[in-house]
PDB file of N, CA, C and O in Angstrom:
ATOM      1  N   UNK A   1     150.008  78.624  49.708  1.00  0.00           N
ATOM      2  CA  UNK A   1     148.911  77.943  49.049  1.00  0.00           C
ATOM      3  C   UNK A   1     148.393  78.858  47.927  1.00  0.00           C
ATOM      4  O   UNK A   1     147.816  79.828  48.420  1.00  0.00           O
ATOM      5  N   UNK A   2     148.405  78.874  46.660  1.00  0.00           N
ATOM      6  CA  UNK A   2     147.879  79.178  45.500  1.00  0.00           C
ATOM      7  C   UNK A   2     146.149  79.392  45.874  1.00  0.00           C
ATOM      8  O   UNK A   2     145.434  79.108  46.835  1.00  0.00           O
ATOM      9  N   UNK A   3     145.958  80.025  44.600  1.00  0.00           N
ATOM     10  CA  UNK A   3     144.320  80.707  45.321  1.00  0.00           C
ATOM     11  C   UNK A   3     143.721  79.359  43.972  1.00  0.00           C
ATOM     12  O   UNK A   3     142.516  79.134  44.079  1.00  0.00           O
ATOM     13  N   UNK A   4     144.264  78.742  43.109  1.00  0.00           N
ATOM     14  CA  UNK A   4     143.713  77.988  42.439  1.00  0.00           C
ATOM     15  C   UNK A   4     143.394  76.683  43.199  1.00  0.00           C
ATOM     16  O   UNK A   4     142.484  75.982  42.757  1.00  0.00           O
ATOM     17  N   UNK A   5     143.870  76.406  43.986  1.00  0.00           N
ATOM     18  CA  UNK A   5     144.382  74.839  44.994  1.00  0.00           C
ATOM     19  C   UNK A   5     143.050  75.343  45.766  1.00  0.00           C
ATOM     20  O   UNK A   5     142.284  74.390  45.914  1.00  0.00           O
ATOM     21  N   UNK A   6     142.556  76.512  46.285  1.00  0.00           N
ATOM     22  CA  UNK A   6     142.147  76.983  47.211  1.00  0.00           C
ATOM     23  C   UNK A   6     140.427  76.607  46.159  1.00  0.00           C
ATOM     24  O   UNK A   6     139.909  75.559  46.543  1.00  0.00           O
ATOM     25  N   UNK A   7     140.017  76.981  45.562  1.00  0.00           N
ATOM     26  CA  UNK A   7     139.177  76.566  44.426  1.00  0.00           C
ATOM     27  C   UNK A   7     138.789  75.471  43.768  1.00  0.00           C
ATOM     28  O   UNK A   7     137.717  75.152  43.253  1.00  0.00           O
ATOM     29  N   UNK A   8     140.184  74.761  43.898  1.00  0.00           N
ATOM     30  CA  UNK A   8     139.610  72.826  43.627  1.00  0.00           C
ATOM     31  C   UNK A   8     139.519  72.228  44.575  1.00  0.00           C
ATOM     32  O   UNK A   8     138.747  71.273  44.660  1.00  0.00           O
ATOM     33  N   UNK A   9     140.353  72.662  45.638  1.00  0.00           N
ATOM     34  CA  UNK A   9     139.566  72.243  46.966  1.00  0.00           C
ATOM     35  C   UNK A   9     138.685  72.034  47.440  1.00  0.00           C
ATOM     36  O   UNK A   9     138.363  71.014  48.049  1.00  0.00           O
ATOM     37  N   UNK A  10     137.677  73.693  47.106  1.00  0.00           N
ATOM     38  CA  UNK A  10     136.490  73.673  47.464  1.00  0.00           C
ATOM     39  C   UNK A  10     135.179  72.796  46.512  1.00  0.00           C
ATOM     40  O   UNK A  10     134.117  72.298  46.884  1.00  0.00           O
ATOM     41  N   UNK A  11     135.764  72.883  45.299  1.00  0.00           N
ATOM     42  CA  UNK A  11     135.046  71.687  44.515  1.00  0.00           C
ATOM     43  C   UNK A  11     135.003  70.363  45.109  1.00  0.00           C
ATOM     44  O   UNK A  11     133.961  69.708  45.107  1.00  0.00           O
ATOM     45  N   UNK A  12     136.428  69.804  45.778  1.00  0.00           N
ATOM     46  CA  UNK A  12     136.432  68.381  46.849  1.00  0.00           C
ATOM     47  C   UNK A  12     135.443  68.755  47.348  1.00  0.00           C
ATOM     48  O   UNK A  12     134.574  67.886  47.283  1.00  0.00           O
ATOM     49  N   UNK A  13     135.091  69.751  47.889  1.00  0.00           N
ATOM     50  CA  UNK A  13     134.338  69.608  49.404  1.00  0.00           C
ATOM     51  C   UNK A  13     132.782  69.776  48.821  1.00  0.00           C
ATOM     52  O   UNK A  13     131.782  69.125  49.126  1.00  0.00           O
ATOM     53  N   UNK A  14     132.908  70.712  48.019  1.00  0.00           N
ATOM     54  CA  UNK A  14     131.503  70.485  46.850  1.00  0.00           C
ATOM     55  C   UNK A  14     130.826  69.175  47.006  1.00  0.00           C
ATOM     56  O   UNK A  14     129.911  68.808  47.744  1.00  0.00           O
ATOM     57  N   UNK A  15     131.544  68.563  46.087  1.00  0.00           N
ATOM     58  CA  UNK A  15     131.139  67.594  45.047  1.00  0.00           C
ATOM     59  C   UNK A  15     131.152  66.340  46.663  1.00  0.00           C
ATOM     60  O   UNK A  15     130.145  65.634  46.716  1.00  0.00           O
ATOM     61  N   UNK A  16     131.748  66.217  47.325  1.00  0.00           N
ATOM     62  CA  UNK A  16     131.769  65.716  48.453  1.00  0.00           C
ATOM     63  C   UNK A  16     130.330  65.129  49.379  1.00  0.00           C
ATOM     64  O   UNK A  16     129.943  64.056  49.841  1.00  0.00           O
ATOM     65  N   UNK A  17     129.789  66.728  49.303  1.00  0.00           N
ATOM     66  CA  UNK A  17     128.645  67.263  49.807  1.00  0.00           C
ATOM     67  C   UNK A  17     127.424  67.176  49.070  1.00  0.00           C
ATOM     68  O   UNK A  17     126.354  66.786  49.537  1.00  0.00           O
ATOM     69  N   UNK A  18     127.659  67.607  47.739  1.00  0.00           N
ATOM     70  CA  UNK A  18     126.852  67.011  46.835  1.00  0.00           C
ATOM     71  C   UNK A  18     125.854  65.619  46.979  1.00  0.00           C
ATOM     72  O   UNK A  18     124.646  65.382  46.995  1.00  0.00           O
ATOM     73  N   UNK A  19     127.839  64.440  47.123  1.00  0.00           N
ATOM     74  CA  UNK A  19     126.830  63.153  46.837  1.00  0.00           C
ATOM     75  C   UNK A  19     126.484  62.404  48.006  1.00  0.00           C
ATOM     76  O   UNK A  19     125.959  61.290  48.003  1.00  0.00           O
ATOM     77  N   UNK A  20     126.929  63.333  49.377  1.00  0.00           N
ATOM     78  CA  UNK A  20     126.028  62.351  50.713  1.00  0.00           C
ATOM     79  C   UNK A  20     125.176  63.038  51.434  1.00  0.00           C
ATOM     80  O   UNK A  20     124.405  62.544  52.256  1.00  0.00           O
ATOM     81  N   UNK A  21     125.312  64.625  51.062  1.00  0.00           N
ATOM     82  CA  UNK A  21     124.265  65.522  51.638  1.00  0.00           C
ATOM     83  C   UNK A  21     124.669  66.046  53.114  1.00  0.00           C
ATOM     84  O   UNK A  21     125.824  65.724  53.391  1.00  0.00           O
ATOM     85  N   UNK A  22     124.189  66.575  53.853  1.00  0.00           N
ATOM     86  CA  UNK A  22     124.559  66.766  55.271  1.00  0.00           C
ATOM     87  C   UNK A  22     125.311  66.406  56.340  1.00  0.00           C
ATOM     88  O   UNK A  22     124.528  65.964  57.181  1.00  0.00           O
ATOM     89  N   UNK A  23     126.551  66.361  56.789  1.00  0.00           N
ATOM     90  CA  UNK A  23     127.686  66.148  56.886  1.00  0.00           C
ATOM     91  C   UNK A  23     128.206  66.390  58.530  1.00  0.00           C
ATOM     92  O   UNK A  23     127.950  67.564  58.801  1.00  0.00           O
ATOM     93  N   UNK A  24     128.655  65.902  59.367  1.00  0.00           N
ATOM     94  CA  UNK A  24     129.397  66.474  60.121  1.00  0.00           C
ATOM     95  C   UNK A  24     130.848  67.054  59.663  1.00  0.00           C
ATOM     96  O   UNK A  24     131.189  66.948  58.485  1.00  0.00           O
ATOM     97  N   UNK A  25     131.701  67.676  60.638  1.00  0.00           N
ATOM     98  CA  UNK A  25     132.518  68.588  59.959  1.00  0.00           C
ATOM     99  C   UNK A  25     133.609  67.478  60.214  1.00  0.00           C
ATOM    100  O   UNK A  25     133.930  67.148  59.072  1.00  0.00           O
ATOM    101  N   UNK A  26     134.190  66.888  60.906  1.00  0.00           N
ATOM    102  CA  UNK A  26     134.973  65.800  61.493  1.00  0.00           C
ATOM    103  C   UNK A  26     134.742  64.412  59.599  1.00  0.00           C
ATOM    104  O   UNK A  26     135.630  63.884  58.929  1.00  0.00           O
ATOM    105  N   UNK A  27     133.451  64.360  59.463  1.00  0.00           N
ATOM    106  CA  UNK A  27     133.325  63.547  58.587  1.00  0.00           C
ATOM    107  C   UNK A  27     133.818  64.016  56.926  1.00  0.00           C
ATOM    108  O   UNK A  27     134.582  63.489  56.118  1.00  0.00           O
ATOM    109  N   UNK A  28     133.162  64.981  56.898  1.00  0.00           N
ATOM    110  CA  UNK A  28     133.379  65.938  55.462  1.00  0.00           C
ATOM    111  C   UNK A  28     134.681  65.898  55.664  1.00  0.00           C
ATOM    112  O   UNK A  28     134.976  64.811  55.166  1.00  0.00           O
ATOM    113  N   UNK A  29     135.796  66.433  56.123  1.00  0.00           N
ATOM    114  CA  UNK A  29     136.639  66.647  56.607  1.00  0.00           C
ATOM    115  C   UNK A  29     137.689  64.945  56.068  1.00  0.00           C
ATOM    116  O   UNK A  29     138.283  64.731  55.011  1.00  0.00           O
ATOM    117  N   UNK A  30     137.570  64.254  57.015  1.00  0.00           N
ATOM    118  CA  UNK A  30     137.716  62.837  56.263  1.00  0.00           C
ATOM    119  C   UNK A  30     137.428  62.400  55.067  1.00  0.00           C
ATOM    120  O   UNK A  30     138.168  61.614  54.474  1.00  0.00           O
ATOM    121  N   UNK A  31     136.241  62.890  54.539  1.00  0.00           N
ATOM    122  CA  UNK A  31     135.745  62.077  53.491  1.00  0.00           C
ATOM    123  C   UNK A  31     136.507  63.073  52.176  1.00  0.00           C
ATOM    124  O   UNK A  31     136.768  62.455  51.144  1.00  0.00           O
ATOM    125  N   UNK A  32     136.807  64.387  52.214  1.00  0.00           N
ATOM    126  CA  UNK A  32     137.490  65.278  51.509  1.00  0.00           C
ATOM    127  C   UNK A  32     139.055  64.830  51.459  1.00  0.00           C
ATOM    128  O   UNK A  32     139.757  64.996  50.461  1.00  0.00           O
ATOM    129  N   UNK A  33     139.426  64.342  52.461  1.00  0.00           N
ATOM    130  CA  UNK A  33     141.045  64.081  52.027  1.00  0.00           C
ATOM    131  C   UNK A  33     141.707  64.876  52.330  1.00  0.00           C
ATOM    132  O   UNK A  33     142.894  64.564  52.418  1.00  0.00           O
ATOM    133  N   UNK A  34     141.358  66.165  52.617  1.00  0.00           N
ATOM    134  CA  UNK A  34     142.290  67.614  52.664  1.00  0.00           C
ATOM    135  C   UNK A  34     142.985  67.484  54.252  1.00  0.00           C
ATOM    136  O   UNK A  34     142.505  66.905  55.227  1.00  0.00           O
ATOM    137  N   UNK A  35     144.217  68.195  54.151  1.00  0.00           N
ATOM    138  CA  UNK A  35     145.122  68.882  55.133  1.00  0.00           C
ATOM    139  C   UNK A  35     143.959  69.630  55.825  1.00  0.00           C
ATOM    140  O   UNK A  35     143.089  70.021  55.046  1.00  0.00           O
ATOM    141  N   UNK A  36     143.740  69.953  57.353  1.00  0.00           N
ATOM    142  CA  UNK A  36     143.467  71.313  57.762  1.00  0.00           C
ATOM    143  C   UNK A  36     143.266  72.812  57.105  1.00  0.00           C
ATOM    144  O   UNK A  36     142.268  73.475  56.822  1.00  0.00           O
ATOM    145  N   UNK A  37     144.710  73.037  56.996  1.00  0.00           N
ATOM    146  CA  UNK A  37     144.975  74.380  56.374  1.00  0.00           C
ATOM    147  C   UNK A  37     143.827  74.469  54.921  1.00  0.00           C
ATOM    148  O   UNK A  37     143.163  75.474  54.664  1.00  0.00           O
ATOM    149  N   UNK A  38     143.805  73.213  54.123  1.00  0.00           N
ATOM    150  CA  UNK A  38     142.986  73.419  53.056  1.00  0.00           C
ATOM    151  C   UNK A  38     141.515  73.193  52.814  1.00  0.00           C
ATOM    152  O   UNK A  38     140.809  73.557  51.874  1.00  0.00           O
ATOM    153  N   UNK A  39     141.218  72.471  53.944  1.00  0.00           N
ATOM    154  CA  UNK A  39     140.098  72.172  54.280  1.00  0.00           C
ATOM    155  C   UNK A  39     139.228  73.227  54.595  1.00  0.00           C
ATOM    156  O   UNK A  39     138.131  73.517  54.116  1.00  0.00           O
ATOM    157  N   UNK A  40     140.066  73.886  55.702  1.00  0.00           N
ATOM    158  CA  UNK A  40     139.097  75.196  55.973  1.00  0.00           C
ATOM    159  C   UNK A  40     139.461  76.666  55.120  1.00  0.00           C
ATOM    160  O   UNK A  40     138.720  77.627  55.324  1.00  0.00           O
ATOM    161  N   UNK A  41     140.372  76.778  54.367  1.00  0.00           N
ATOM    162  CA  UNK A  41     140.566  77.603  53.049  1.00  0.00           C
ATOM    163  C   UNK A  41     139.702  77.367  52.391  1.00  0.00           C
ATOM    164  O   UNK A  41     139.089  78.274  51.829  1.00  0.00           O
ATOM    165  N   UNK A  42     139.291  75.769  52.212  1.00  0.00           N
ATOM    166  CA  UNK A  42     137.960  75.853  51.272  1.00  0.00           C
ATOM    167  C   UNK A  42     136.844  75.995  52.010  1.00  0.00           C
ATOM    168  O   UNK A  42     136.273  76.920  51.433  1.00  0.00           O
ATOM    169  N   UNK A  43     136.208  75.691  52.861  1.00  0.00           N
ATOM    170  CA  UNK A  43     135.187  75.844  53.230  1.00  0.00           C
ATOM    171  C   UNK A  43     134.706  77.472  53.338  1.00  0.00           C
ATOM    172  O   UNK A  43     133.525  77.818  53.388  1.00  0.00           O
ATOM    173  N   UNK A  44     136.107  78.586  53.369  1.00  0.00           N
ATOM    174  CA  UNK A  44     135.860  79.795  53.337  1.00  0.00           C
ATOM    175  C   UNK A  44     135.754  80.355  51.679  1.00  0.00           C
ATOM    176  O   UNK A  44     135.473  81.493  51.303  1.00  0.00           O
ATOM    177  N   UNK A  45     135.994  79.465  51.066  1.00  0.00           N
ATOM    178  CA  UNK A  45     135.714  79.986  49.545  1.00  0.00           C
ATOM    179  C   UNK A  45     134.402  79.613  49.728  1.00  0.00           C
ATOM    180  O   UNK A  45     133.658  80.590  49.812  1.00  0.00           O
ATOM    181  N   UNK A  46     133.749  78.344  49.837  1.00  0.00           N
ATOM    182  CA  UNK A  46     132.091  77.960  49.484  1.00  0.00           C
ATOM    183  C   UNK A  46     131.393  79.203  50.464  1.00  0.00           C
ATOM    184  O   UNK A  46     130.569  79.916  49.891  1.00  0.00           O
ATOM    185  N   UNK A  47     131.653  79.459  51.745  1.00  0.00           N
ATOM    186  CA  UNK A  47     131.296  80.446  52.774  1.00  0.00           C
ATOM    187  C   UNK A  47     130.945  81.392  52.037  1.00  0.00           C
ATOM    188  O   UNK A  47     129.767  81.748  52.048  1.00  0.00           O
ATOM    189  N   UNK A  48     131.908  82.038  51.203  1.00  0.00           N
ATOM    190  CA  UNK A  48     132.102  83.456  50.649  1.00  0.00           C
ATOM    191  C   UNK A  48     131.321  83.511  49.290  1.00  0.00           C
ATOM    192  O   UNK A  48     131.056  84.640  48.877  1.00  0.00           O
ATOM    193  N   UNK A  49     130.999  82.652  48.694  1.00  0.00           N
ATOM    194  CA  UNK A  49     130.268  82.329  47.445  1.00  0.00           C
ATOM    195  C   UNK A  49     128.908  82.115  48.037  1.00  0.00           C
ATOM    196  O   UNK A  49     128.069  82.756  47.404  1.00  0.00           O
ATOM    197  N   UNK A  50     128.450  81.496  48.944  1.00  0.00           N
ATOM    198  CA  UNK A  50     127.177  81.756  49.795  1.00  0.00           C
ATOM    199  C   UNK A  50     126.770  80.265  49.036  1.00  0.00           C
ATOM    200  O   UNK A  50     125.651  80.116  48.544  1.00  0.00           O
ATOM    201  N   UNK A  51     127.807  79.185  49.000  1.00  0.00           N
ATOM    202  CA  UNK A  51     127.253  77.891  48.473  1.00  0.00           C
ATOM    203  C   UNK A  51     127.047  76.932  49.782  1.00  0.00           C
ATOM    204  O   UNK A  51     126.534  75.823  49.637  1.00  0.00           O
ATOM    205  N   UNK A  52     127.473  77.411  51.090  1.00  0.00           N
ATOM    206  CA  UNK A  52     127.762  76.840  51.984  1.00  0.00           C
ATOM    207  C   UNK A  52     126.641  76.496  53.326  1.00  0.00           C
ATOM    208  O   UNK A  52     127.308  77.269  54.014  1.00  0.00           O
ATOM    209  N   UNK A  53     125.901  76.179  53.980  1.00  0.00           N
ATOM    210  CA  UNK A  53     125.148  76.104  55.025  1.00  0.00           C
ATOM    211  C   UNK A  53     125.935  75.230  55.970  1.00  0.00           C
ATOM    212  O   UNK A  53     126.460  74.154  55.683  1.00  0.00           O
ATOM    213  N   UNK A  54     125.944  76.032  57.495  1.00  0.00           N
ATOM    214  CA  UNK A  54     126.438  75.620  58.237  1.00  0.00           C
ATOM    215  C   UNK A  54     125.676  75.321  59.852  1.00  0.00           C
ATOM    216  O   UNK A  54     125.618  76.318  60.572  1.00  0.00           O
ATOM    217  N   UNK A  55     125.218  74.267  60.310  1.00  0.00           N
ATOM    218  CA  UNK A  55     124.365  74.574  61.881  1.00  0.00           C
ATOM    219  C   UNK A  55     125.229  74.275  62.788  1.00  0.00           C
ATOM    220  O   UNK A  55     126.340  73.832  62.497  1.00  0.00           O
ATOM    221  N   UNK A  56     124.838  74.473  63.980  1.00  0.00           N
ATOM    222  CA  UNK A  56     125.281  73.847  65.056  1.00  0.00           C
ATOM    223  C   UNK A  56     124.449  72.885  65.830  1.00  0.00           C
ATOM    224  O   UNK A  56     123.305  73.277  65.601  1.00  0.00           O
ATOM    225  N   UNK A  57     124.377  71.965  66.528  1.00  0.00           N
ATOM    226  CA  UNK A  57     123.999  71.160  66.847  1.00  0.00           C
ATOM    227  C   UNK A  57     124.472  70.874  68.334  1.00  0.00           C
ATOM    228  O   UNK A  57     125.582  70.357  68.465  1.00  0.00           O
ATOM    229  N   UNK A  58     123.669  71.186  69.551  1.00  0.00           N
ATOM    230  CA  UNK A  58     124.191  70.903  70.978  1.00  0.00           C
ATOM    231  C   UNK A  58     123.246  69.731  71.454  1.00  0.00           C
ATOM    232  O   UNK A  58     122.021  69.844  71.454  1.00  0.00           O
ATOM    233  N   UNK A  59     123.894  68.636  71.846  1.00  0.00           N
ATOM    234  CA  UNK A  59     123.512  67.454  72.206  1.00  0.00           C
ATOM    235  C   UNK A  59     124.225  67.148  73.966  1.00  0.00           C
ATOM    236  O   UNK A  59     125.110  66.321  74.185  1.00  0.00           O
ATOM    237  N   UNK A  60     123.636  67.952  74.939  1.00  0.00           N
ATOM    238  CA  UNK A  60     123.665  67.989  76.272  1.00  0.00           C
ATOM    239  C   UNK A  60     125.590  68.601  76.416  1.00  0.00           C
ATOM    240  O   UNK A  60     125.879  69.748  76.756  1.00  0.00           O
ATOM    241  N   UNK A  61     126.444  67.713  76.129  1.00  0.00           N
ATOM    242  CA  UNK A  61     127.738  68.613  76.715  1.00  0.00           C
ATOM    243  C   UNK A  61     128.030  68.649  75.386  1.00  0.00           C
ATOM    244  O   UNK A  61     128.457  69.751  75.042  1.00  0.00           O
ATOM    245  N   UNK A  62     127.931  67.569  74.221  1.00  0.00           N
ATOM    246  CA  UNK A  62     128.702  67.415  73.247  1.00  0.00           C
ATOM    247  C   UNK A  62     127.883  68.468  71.975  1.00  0.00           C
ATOM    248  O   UNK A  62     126.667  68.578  71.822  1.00  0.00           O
ATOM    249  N   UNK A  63     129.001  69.171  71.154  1.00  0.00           N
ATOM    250  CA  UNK A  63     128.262  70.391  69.855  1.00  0.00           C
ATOM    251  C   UNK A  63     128.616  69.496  69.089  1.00  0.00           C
ATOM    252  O   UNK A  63     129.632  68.906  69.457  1.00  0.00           O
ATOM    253  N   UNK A  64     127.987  69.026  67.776  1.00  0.00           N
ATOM    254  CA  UNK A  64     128.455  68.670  66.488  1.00  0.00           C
ATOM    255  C   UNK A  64     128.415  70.103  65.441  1.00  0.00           C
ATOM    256  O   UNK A  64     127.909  71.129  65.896  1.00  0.00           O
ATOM    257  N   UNK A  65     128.846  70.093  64.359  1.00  0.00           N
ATOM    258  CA  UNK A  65     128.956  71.257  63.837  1.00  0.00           C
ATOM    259  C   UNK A  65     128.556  70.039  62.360  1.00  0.00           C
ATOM    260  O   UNK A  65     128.835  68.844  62.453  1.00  0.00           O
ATOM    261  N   UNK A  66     127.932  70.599  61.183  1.00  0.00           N
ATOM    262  CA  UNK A  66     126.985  70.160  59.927  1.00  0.00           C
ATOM    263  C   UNK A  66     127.413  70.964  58.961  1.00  0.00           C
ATOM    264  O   UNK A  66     127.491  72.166  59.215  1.00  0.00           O
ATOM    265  N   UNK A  67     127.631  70.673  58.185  1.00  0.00           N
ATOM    266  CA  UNK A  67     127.436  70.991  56.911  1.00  0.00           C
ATOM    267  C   UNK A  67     126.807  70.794  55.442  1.00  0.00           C
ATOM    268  O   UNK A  67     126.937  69.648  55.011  1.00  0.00           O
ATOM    269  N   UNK A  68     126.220  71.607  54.686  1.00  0.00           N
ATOM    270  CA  UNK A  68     125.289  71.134  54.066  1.00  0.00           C
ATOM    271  C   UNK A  68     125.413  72.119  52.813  1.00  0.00           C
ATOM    272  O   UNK A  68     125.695  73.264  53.165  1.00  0.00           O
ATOM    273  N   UNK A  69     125.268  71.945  51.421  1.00  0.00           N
ATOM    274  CA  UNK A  69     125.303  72.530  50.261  1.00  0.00           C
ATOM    275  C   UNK A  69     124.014  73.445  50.545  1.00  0.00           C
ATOM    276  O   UNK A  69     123.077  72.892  51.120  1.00  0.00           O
ATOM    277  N   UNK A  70     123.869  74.984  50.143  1.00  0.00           N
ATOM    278  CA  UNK A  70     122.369  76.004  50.121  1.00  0.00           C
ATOM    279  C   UNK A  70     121.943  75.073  49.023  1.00  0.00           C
ATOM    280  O   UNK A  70     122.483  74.164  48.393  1.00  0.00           O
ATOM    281  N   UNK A  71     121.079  75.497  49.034  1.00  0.00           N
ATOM    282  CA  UNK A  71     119.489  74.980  48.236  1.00  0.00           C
ATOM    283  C   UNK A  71     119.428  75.835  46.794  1.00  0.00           C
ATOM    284  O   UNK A  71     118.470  75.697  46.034  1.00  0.00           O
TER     285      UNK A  71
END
């Protein structure tokens, strides 16, 4: 995987996030289009750029995991 692919990726997941706001990871994930492998390549570029907010969420057995563009 090219480190450029790895960079427009993370723009998918950007611009993704951008226009519905707060996200489960299962959904973003879908709504991005991406493979695995690139999905979370990007999410470690936005991570590493500090564009990224991430919670966890425990709802009795079941965790959702969120994602959300910083402020």
């Amino acid at each position: 995987m090219e480190i450029n692919n790895i960079g427009n990726n993370a723009g998918v997941i950007w611009n993704v996030l951008n226009a519905n706001g707060k996200m489960t990871e299962s959904k973003l994930k879908k709504e991005s289009g991406l493979g695995s492998a690139e999905f979370y390549s990007a999410l470690g570029w936005l991570a590493r750029e500090g564009k990224l907010n991430n919670e966890v969420e425990v709802k009795g057995s079941k965790t959702c995991e969120y994602y959300s563009l910083n402020a």
